[in-house]
C-alpha positions in Angstrom: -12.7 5.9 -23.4 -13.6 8.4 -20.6 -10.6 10.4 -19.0 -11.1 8.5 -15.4 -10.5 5.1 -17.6 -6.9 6.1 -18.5 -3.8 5.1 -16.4 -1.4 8.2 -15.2 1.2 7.9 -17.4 -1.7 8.1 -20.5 -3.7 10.4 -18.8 -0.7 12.8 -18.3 1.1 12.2 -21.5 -2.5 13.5 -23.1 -2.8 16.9 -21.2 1.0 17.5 -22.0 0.1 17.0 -25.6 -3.3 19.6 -25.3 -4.9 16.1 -26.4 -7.1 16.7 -23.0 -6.7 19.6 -20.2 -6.1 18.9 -16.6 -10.2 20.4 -15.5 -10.8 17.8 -18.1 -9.3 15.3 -16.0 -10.8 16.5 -12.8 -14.4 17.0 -14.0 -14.4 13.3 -15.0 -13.0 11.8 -12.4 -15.0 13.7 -9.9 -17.7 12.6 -11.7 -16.7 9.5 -11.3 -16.5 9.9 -7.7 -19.6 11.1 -7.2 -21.2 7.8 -9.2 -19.3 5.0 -7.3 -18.4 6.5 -4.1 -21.4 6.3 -2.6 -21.8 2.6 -3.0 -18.2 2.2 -1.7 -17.2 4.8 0.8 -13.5 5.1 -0.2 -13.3 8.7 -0.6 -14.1 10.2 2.8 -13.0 14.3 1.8 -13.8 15.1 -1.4 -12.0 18.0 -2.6 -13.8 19.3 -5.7 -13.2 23.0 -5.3 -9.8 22.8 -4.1 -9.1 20.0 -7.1 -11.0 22.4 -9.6 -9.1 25.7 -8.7 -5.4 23.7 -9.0 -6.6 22.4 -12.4 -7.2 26.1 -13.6 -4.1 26.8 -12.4 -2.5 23.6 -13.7 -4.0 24.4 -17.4 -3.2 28.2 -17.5 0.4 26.8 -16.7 0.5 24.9 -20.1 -1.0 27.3 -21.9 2.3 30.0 -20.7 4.7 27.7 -21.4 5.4 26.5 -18.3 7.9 23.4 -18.0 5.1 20.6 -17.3 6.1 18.0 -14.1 5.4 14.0 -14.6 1.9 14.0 -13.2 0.6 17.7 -14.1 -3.1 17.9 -14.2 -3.5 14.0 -12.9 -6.0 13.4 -10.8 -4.6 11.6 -7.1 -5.9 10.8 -3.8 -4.6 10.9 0.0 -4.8 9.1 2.7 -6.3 10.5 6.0 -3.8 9.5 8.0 -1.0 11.8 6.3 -0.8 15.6 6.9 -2.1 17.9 3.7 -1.7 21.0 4.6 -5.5 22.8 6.0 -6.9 19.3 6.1 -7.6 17.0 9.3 -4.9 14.3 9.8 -8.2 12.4 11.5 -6.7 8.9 10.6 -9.9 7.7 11.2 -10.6 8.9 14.6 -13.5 11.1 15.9 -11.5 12.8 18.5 -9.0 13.8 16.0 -11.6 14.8 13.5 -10.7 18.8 13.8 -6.8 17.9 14.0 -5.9 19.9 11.0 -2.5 20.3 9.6 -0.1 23.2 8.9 2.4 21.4 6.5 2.1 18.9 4.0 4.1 15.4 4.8 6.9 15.2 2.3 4.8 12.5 -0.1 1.6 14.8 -0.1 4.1 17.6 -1.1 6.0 15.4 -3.9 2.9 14.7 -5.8 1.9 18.3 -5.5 4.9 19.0 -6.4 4.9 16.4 -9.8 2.0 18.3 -10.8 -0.9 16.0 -9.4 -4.4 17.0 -8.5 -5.9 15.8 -5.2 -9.2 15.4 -5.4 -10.1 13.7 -2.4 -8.8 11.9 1.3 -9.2 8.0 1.7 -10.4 5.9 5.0 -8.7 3.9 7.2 -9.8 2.4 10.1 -8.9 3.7 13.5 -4.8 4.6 14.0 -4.5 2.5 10.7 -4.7 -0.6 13.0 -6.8 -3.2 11.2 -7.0 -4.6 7.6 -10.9 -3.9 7.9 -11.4 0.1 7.1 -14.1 0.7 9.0 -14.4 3.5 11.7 -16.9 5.4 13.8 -15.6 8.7 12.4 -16.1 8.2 8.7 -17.9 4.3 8.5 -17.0 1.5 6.3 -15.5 1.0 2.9 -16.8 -1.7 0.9 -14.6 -4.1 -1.4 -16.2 -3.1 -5.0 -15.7 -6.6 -6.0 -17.5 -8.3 -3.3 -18.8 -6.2 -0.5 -19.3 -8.7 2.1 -15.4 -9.1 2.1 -12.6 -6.5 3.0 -10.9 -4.5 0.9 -8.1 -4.4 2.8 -6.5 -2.2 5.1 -5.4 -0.4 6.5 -5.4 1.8 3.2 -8.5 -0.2 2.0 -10.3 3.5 0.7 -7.1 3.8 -1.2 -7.3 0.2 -2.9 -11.4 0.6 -3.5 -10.4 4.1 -5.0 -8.1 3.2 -7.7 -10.4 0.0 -8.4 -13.5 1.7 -9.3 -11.2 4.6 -11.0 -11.3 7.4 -8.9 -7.8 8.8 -9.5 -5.3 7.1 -11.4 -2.6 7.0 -8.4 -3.3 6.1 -4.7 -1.6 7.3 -1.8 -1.2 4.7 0.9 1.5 3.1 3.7 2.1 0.6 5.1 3.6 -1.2 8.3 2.4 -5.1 8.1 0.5 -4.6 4.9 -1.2 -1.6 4.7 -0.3 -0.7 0.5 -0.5 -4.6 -0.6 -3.1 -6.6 1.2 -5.8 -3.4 -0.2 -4.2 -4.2 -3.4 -4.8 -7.8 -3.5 -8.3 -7.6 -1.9 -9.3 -5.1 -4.3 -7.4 -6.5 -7.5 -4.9 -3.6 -8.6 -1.3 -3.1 -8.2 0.0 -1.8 -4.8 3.9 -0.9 -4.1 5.2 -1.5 -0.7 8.7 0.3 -0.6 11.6 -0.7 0.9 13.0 1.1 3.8 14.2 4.8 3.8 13.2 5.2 -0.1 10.2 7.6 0.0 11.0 10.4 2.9 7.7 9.3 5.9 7.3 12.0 8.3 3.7 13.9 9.5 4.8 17.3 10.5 2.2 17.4 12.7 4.0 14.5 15.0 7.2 16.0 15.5 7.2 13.3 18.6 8.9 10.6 16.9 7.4 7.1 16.8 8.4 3.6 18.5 11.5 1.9 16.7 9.3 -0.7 15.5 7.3 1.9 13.0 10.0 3.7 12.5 12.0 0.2 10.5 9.2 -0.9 9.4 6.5 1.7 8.2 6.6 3.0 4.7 4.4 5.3 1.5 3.3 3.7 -1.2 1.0 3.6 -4.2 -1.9 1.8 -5.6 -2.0 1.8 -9.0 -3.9 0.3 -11.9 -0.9 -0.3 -13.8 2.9 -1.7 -13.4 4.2 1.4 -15.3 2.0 3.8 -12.7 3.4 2.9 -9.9 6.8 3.1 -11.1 6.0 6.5 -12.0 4.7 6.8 -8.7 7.7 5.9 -6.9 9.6 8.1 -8.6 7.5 11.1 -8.2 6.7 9.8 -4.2 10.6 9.4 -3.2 11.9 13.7 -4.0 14.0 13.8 -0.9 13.2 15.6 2.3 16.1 16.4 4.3 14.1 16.1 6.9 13.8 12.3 7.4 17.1 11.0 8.2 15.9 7.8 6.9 15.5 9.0 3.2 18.1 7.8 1.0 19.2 9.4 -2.2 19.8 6.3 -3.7 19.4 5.5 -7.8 15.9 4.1 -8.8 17.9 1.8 -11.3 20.7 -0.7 -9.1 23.0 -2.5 -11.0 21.7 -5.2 -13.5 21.9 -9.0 -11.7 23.6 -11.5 -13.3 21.2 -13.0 -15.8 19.2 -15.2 -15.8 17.9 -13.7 -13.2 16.8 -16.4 -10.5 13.4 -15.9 -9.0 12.4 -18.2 -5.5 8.8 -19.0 -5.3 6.7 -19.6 -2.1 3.4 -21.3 -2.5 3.0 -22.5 0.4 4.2 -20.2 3.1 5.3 -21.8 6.2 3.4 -21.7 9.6 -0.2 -22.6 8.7 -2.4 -23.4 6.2 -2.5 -21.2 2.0 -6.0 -21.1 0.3 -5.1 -23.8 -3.1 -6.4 -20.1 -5.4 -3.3 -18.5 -3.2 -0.7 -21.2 -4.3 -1.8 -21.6 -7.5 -1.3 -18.1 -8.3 1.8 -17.8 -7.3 2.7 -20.8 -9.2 1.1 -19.1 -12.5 3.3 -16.0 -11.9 6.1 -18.1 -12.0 4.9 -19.5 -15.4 5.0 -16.2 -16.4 8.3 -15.4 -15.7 9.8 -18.5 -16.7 8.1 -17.8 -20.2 9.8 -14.4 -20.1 13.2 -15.9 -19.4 13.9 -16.2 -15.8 14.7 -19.1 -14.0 12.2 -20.4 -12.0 12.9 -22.4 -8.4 10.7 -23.6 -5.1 12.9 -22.2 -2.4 12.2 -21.1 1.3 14.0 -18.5 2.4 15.5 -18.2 5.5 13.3 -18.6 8.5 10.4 -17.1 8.0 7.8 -18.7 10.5 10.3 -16.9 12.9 10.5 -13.9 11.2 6.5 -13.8 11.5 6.8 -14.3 15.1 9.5 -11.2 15.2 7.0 -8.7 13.7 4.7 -9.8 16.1 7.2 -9.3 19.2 8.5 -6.0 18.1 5.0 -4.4 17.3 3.0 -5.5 20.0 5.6 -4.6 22.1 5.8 -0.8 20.9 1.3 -0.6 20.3 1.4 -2.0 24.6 3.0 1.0 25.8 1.9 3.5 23.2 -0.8 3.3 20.5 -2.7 0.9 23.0 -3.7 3.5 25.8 -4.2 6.3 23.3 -7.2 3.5 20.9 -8.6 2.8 24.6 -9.2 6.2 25.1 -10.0 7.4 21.2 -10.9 4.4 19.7 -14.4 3.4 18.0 -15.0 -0.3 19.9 -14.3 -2.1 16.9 -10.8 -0.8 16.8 -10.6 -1.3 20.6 -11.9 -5.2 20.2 -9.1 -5.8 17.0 -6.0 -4.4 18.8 -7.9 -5.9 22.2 -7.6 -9.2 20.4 -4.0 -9.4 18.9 -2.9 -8.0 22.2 -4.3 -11.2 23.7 -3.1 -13.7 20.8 0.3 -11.8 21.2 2.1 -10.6 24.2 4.0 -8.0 25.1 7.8 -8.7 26.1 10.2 -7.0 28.1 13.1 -4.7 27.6 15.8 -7.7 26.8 13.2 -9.5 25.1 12.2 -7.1 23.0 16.3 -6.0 22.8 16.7 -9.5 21.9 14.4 -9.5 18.8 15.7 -6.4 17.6 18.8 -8.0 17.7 17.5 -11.3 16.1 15.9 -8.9 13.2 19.4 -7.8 12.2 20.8 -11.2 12.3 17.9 -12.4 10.0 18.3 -9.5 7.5 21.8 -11.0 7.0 20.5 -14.2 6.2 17.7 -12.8 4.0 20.3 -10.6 1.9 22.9 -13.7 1.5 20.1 -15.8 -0.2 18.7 -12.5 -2.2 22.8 -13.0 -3.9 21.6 -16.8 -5.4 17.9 -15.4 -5.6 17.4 -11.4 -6.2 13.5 -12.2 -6.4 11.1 -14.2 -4.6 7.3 -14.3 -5.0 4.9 -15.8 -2.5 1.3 -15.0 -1.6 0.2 -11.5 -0.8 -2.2 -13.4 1.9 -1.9 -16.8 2.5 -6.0 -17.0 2.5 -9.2 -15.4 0.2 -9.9 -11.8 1.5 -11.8 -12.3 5.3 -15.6 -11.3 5.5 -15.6 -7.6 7.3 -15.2 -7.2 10.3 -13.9 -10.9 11.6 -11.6 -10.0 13.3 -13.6 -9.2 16.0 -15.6 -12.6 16.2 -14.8 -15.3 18.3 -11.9 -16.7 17.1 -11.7 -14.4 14.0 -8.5 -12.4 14.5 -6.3 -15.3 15.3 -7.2 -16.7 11.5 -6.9 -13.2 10.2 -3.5 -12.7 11.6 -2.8 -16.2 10.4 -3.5 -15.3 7.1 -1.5 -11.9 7.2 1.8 -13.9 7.5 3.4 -13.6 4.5 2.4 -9.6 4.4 4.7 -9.4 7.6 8.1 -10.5 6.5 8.7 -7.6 4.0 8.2 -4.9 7.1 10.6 -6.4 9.6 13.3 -6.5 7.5 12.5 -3.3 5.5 12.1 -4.5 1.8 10.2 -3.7 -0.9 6.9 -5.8 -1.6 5.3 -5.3 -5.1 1.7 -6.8 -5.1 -0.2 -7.4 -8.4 -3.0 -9.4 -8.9 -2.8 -13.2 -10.7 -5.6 -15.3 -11.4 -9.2 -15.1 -9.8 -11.6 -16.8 -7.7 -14.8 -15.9 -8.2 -15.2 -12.4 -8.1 -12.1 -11.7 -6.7 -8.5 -11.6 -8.0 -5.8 -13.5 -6.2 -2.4 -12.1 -6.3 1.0 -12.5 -5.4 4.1 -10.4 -4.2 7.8 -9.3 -5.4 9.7 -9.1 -2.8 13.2 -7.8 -3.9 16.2 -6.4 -1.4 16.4 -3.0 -0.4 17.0 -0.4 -2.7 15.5 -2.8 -5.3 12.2 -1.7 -6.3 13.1 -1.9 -10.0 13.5 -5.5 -9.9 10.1 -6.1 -8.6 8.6 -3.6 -10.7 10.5 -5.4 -13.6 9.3 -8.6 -13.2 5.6 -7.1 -12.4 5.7 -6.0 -15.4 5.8 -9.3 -17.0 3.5 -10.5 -15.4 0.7 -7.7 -16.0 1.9 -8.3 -19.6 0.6 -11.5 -19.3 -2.3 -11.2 -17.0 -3.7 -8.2 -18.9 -3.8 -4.5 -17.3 -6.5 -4.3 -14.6 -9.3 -1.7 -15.9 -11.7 0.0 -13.4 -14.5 -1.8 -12.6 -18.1 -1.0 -11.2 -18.9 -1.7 -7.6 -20.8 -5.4 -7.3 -24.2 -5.0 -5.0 
């Protein structure tokens, strides 16, 4: 097996052991870049020297003596919309093509600091705005499973990355779906954390952001494997003083009673779920039945409504900010998505938008008293098959994308984690589902995703599909 092939957790575990060294590592997953990339258009900066020089550095450390970190010599990717330092912070936008960064953002610093080895920057589409990653700036990434559909966004370079095995880890965030809808379009595991656990600030924005984004938007990983991106998580949350929202809070809670009680969703509330979609999540409860837990159809607590919130809150804040500033940077795609859910979804005003704010908290309550009867539920990533690109800017397409993007919303509002990993296929693609646990609870979700994988089988890089 090739070096690119391995997970993180093998691929480190061999340089610590001299087994492999870290240019080792780099050499063959840049060559692995520079096979697939082009087909897919994931990687949008490639990094070589920069990625070869830190690997020198990373192998003469081992070779002093040096006390090694959980990722040293592991080859990772960023995303372009996070600051690393001497690099554009473009997020996708020509105007901001020469907007280059003086600091690293604190998750960009944490895996530098575990020891990984960036090797190159992943698209997104404009602001990070669509789940289509296409852009004037640096084009379109393809799905390597199917390219006529999306792989996601708005990390969808970071999903296509880690599919075709160009780095073992992903960096990615995520604000209605931005780590886990990539993962399920692109069939590997993506790890939407819960509120305040991994430290989110760009240096370069010292601004602030709307409340919505600020509640809502998180880091996460893609991964290949269960066990990656809880090593992941652990590397991503080091603390940064910085972000008042950061919590130093164990990566282990307190065991739930057992068995532990696990609410499915197949069919999410407020419109229609693909059969494929259902059906996986009724598989992954199969799986977790087998394993022990006990297995239940429950809704919880009003989630067409909570869908409607996210909507409110987040038009609301793009209106009056990120919508003048894509009307004057945008690409026109960009401007015609945003253009569209603006139309499908109104602004409010201040009470209104008060109001739901208000209504949010109310419904966390509700959501954390049924997590005490059921500490997991699972329900579809996306309630429909991964759209053709570049829908949502049809007639009629962006009302059934944002449709489909339901169940990808409720995690955000209320700030929770949201483990996506793939179950079952259709066709070329893999359908999926995703943990959602309460805050803090990332373990339980990662836990459970683990028996499920188990089951499933690891996902293994693939080769892009023409």
């Amino acid at each position: 097996m090739e070096l690119w092939q391995y997970d993180a957790t093998d691929l480190a575990r061999l340089i610590r052991t001299g087994q492999a060294s870290a240019r080792d590592a780099v050499d063959s997953v840049l060559a692995r870049l520079h096979k697939v990339n082009p087909a897919i258009n994931a990687v949008v900066r490639v990094l070589e020297e920069e990625a070869r020089a830190a690997a020198e550095t990373a192998d003469a450390a081992r070779a002093h003596g040096h006390a090694l970190q959980p990722l040293h010599g592991v080859p990772v990717t960023t995303k372009v919309n996070v600051d690393q330092a001497g690099l554009p912070t473009d997020n996708g936008v020509v105007l901001l093509k020469d907007f280059v960064a003086q600091d690293d953002s604190p998750v960009v610093a944490n895996l530098k600091h575990a020891g990984a080895i960036i090797v190159g920057r992943t698209n997104a589409p404009a602001f990070s705005m669509r789940i289509f990653t296409d852009n004037a700036l640096h084009g379109r990434t393809l799905n390597p499973r199917d390219p006529s559909v999306t792989p996601g966004g708005s990390s969808g370079g970071a999903g296509a990355a880690t599919a075709t095995g160009i780095g073992a880890i992903a960096h990615g965030n995520d604000i209605g779906g931005s780590v886990r809808i990539p993962a399920y379009c692109n069939g590997v595991v993506g790890l939407r954390t819960g509120f305040g656990r991994i430290a989110s600030l760009n240096p370069s924005a010292p601004a602030g952001r709307p409340i919505g984004a600020v509640l809502m938007a998180v880091q996460g990983p893609h991964t290949r494997t269960v066990r990656d991106a809880r090593l992941a998580l652990q590397v991503m949350a080091r603390g940064d003083r910085r972000d008042w929202r950061w919590n130093d809070v164990p990566m282990q809670g307190p065991p739930p009673a057992r068995p532990i009680r696990v609410a499915i969703v197949p069919e999410v509330p407020g419109g229609p779920t693909h059969p494929a979609q259902a059906a996986a999540v009724r598989q992954a409860g199969k799986h977790l039945q087998a394993a022990g837990y006990v297995v239940e159809e429950a809704l919880p607590p009003d989630m067409e409504r909570g869908v409607e919130l996210w909507h409110m809150i987040c038009v609301t804040d793009v209106f009056s900010g990120l919508w003048p500033q894509m009307q004057k940077m945008g690409d026109p795609d960009g401007i015609a998505s945003m253009k569209g859910w603006l139309e499908l979804h109104k602004a409010v005003d201040l009470p209104t938008y008060v109001g739901a704010l208000t209504e949010r908290e109310g419904l966390l309550l509700r959501w954390m008293t049924f997590f005490q009867q059921w500490p997991l539920v699972i329900l579809p990533t996306v309630a429909d098959l991964p759209p053709k690109q570049v829908v949502d800017i049809e007639p009629g397409g962006q009302n059934k994308v944002l449709d489909a993007m339901r169940p990808a919303l409720l995690a955000p509002l209320l700030g929770l984690p949201g483990l996506a990993v793939p179950v079952g296929s259709h066709g070329k693609l893999r359908t999926g589902v995703q943990i959602m646990a309460m805050r803090n609870r990332e373990d339980l979700c990662l836990d459970a995703g683990e028996v499920i994988e188990a089951a499933e089988g690891v996902v293994m890089p693939i080769d892009p599909q023409r």
